[in-house]
N, C-alpha and C positions, 0 to 999 in steps of 0.2 A: 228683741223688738226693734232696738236701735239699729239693727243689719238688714231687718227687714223692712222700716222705714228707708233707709239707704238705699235698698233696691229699688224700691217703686220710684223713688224722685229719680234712680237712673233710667227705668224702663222710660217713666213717661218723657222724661226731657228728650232722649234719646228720639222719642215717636214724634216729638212737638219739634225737632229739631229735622227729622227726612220727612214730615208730611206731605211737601210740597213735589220733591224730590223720587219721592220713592213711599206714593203711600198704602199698598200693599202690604211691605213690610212695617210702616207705622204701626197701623190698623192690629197686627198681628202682635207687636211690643203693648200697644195699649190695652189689648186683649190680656193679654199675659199678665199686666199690671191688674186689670180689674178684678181677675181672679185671684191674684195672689191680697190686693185689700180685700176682699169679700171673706177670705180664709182666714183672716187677720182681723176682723173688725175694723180697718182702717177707712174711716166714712171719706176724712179727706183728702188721701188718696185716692179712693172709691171714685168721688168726684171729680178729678183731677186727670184720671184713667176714661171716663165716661167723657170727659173734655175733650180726649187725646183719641177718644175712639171716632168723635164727630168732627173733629178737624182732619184725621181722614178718610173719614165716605165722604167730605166734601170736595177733596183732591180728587177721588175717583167719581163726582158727580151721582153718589147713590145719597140722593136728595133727604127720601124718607127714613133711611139710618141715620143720614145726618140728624136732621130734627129730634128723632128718639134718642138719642145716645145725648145730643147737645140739651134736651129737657130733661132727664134724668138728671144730670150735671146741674141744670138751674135748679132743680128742687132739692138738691142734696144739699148748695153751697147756701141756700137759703134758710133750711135747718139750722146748717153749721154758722149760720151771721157774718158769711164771709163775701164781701160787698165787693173784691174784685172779681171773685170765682164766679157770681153774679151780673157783672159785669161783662166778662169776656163768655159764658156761656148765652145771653141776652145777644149779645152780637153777634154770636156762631149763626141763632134762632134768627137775629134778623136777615143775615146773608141770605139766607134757605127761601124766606118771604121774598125777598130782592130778587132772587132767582127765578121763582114762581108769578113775579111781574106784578107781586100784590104789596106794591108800591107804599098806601098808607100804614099796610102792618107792619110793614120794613123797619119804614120809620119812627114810629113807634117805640117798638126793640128798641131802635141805636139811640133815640133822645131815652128812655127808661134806664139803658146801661150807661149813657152819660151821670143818669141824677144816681147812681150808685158811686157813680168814681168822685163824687165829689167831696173834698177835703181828703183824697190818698191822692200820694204823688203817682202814682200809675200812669205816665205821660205817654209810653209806649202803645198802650191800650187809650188810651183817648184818639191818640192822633189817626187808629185806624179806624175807631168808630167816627170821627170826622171826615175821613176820606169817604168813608161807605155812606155818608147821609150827603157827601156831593156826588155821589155815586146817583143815588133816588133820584134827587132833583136834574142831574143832568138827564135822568131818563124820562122824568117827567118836564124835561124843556124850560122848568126853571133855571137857567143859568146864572142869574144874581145871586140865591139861594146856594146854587151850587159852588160858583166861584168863594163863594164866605167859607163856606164849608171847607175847602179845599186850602184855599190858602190860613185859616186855622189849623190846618192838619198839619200844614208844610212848618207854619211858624213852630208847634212843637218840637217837629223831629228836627229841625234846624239846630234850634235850643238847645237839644237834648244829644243831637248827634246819631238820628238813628238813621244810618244809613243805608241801611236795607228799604226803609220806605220811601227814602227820598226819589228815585228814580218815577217810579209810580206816581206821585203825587204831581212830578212837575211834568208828566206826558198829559196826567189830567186837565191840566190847567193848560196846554197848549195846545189839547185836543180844543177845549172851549175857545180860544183865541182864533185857531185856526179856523172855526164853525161862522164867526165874525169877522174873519178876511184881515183879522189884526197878524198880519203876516209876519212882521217884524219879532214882534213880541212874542209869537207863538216860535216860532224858530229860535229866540235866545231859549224859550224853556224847554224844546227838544235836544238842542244842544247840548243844555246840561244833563239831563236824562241820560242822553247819547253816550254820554263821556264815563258817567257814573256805572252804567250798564259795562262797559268795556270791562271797568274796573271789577266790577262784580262776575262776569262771564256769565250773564242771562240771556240765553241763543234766542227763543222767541219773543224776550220784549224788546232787544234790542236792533229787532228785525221789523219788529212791531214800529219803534220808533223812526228807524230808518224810512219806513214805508212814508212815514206819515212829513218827514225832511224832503223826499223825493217830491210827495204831492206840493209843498209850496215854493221848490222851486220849477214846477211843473206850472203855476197859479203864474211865477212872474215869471213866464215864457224862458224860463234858464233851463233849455229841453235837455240836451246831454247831460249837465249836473242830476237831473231829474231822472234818466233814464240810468245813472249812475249808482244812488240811493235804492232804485226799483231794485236794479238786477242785482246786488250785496244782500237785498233784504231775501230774497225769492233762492239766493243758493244757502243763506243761511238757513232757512224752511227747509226747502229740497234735504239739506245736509241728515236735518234730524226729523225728516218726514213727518213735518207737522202740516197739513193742509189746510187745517182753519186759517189761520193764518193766511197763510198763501192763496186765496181767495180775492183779499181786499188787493195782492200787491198786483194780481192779475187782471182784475178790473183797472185799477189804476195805471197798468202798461196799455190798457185796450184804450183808455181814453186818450193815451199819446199818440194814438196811430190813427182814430177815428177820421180826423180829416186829412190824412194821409194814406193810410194805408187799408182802407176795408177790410182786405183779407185779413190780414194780423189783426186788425178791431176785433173780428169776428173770431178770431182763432183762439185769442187771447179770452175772451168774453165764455167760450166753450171750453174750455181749460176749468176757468172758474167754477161755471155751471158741474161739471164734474166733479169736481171736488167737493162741493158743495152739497152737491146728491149723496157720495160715498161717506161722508161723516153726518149728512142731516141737516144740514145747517138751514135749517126752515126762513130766518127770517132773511139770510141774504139771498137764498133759492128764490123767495119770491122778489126780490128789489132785480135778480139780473132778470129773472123772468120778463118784468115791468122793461127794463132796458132795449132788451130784444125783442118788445112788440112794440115798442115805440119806433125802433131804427127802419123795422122791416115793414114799418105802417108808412113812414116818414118815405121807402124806396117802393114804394106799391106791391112790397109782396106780403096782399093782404089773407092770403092763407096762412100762409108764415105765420105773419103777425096775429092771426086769431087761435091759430094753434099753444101758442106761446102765451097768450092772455089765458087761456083755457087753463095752462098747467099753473099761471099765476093763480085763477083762478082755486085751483084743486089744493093747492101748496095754503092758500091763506086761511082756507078751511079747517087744513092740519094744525093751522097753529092754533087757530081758537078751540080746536077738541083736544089739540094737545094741555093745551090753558086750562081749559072746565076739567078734564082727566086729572090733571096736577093738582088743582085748587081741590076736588074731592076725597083726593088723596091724604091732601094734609090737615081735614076737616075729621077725616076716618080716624087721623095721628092725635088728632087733638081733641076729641070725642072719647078714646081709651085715655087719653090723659090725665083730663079732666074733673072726672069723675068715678067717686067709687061705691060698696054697698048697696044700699035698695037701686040704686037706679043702673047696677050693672045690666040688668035683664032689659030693660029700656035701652040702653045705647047698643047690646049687642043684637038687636032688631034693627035699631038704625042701621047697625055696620052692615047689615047682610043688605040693605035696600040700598048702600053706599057702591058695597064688593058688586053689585046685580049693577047699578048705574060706571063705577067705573070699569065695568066688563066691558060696557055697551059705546062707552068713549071710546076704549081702547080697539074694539072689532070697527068701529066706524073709522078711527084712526088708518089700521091696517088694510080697508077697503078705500081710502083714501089716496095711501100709499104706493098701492096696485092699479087705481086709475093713472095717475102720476109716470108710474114706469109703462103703463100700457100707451098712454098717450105719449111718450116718452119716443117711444118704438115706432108710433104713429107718423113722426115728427123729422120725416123722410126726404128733408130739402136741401138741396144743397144752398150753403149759407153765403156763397159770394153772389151767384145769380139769381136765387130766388127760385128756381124752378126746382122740380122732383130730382134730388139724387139718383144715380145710380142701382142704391140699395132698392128706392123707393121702386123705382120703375119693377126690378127683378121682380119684386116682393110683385107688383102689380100683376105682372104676366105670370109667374104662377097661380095669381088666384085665375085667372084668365086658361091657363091649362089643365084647371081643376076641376072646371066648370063643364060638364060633356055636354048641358044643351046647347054651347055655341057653336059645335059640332061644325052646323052648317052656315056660318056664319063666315063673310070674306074678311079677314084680316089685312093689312101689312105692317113689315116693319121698316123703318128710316134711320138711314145714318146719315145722318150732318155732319160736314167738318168744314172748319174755317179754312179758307186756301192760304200757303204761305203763311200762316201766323206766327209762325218764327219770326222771319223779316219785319212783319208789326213791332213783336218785342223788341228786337234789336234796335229798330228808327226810333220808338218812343218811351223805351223801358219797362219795366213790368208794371207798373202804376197805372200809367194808360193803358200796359195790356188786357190789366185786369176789367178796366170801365170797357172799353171795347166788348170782352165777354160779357160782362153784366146789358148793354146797349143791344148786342145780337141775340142772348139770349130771351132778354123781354120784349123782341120785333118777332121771335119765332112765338113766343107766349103768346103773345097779340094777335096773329094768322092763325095759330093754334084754335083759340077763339074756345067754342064750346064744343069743338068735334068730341066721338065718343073715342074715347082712347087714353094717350099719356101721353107729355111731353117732358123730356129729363136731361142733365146731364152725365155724360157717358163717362169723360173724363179728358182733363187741359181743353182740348177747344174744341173737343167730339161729342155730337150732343145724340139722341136719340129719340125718333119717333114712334109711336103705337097707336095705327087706328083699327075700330072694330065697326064692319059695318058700310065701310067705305068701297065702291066699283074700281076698276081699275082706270077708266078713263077721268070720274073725277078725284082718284089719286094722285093721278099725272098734273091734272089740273091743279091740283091741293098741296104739293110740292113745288111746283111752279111757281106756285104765289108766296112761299115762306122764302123761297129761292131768290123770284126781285125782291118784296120787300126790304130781306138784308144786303142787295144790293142799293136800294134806295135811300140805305140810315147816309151817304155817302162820307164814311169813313175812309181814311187812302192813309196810304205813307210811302215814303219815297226808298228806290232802290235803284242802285246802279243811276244815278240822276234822274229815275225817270218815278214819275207820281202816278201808283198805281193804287185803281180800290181795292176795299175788304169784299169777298166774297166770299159762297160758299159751295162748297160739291155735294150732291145728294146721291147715296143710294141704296137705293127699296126693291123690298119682295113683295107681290101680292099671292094671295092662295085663300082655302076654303082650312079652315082651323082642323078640318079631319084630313086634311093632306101633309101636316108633318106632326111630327108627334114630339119634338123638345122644340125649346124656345133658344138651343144653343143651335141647332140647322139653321132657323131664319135670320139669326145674328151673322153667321159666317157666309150665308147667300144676300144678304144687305150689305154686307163688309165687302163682296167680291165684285158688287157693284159700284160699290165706290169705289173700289180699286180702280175697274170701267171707266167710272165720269173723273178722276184723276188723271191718269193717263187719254183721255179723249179732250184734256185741254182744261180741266176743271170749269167753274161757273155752269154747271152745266146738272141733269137731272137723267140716273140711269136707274131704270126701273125691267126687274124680271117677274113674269107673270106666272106663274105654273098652271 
């Protein structure tokens, strides 16, 4: 019995020791332990194994294992009168609630497993159930409650030496400083986090933390130290393809460029966005969402910007059915829990009206999800000038050649191009060259006006026009005018000493939509006309009729 005692305390230590690490194979050691106490009669193993089984479905985020495997453990250890088994399975149970965003149950657990630990020196277990009820409160925006909480947690493992929590604890507490613009302060306790991380080799909190170094000297204008922090934090990410992560340090690069560089604002901000889509990450999906209908509202691309509240929109929806879906879930856990005998047949009628309501979360969920990527797909603009991408346009003209009753209907298509816009970049930089684009691009939006068509760009300073419907002499006309107008923004820059403006070359096909039959003909008969108004001196409008 003695050998096989011995076992189980190695399986489970063993699982309690890679949970975080490797909790797969946890998962599979504490398995193996509960079976082998269950063969054995051994309850407090049993418990101990059921402990080690819910510490890792919590590494791999299976919520509702957690919870079952970690309440098994509380009711076992509570038979047994063993008040830390109690303790630390009470605080497994309130993580799981914490997770779930049901804040007061949380807390609850973690102050019930505090009044268990009391008069045992179990100091290791105290100081994380202190960390996790500054945890609550920081989420619920009490930060005086949370600051107590945190710095109790710090003062035991201080005491006690446990240096596996300390890092942890002091990011927490400099997350809150930093939230208060106590800069100073909040940077001595990333510091030491910083330092302690090195020591431990923790890739993503230590990248975590760095991110967070970057932001404040990002706060007090120290921009290279700042973009220093950023880029260490984003290739330790990159290294071990964690993307959550790498989300916040991509936002945090966009806001260094925002009044600098647009493009990389924007490049940087879509990066995020992706990432963010590919692992889920619902509540920062919707904050960049918010971001980027604010900027594109703020530059008057108010389609842009409604598209983008739309999928904020769609995203906020997901989280609250994600919420109600989760909270039913662990009501169904706590329902077979709960209760036994006569009123089995009672609760397993509730569960069936439970399993029928969270079917119905979950299907709304998933139609959610599919608005989200279809709007997604919609969302067809290109993001330095505001106007239809590329993609979008294509997309356009195919439904336009899809379509056989336009049959008879007169089309053309326009190619735009900036003259010389090399020479632009070269006198002003790519900085200016980029507002340049964005300036000519929304004076061609402007003339554009409500005609029936598309206005896009094509690509660098080629942009592309589609109208349906339009004659041929007030086409000539209708190109003529997007033609002065971006001669009118008067833009210039100098070359060979001499100061010349921004202008542009036009040239278009007109025809009846049953006279060619791909949309790759009138691309290459608009292209050859602007070849035409190129060579004819540029600034200039060459238009062929079929």
């Amino acid at each position: 019995m003695e050998l096989v005692t011995e076992q189980l305390m190695d399986l489970i230590e063993e699982s309690r020791r890679i949970a975080f690490q490797n909790p797969a194979q946890a998962f599979e050691l504490a398995h193996k332990a509960q079976l082998l106490a269950l063969e054995n009669n051994q309850k407090s193993s049993l418990a101990a194994a059921l402990f080690a089984m819910g510490l890792a479905c919590r590494s791999m985020t299976d919520l509702e294992q957690c919870y079952d495997h970690a309440y098994d453990s509380y009711q076992l250890y509570e038979q047994l009168g063993n008040n830390r088994g109690v303790a630390e399975a009470l605080n497994l149970l309130g993580v799981v609630y914490f997770y779930y965003a049901q804040y007061d149950q949380a807390l609850e657990y973690f102050l019930n497993a505090l009044f268990h630990l009391k008069g045992l020196e179990e100091y290791l277990i105290m100081s994380r159930i202190y960390n996790n009820i500054g945890e609550v409160y920081r989420e619920a925006n009490n930060e005086e409650e949370a600051l107590a909480a945190y710095e109790l947690a710090l003062e035991i493992s201080r005491d006690h030496q446990f240096e596996m929590n300390l890092p942890i604890i002091l990011e927490n507490i400099g997350e809150i400083q930093l939230k208060n613009l106590n800069l100073d302060i909040s940077y001595d306790y990333f510091q030491k986090s910083y330092e302690m991380l090195i020591e431990l080799d923790d890739t993503p909190s230590l990248a975590e933390v760095e991110n967070k170094i970057g932001k404040i000297h990002f706060i007090k204008k120290e921009y290279e130290l700042a973009k220093q922090f950023y880029d260490s934090a984003l290739k330790r990410l990159e290294h071990i393809g964690n993307k959550f992560y790498t989300i916040d340090v991509f936002v945090n690069l966009a806001e260094m460029e925002r009044g600098e560089n647009e493009s990389s604002f924007l490049e940087y901000l879509n990066q995020a966005v992706q990432h963010a889509e590919q692992v889920q990450a619902r509540k920062k999906l919707s904050s960049l969402y918010t971001m980027l209908t604010e900027f594109h509202e703020e530059k008057g691309h108010y389609q842009l910007a409604l598209d983008y509240f739309k999928r904020y929109h769609i995203v906020e929806q997901a989280i609250e059915t994600q919420v109600i879906s989760k909270k039913l879930e662990i009501i169904k856990i706590e329902l077979n829990k709960g209760f036994t005998g006569k009123e089995v047949e009672q609760i397993s009628k509730m569960n069936e009206q439970l399993e029928i309501e969270i079917a119905t979360q979950k299907k709304l969920l998933a139609e959610l999800e599919t608005a989200n990527m279809n709007l997604s797909d919609e969302v067809d603009y290109d993001e330095l000038t505001g106007v239809v991408s590329r993609k979008g346009v294509t997309r356009y003209l195919q439904k336009i050649w899809d379509e056989e009753s336009l049959l008879d209907q007169p089309i053309s298509l326009m190619m735009l191009d900036i003259d010389y816009f090399k020479r632009y970049n070269d006198y002003h930089g790519h900085v200016q060259g980029d507002e340049c684009l964005k300036q000519v691009a929304a004076c061609m939006n402007l003339t554009f006006g409500n005609q029936q068509g598309i206005l896009g760009r094509y690509g660098g300073e080629e942009f592309v026009c589609f109208t349906n419907g339009l004659e041929a002499t007030p086409l000539k006309q209708f190109a003529e005018s997007i033609r002065k107008a971006v001669g009118d923004l008067n833009l210039s820059y100098q070359f060979k000493g001499e100061t010349l403006p921004v202008t542009i070359s036009i040239g278009a096909v007109h025809c009846k939509r049953s006279q060619t039959s791909r949309v790759l003909d009138m691309y290459v008969m608009a292209d050859n006309e602007l070849y035409r108004a190129k060579n004819n001196g540029r600034n200039r409008v060459e238009i062929s009729v079929l």
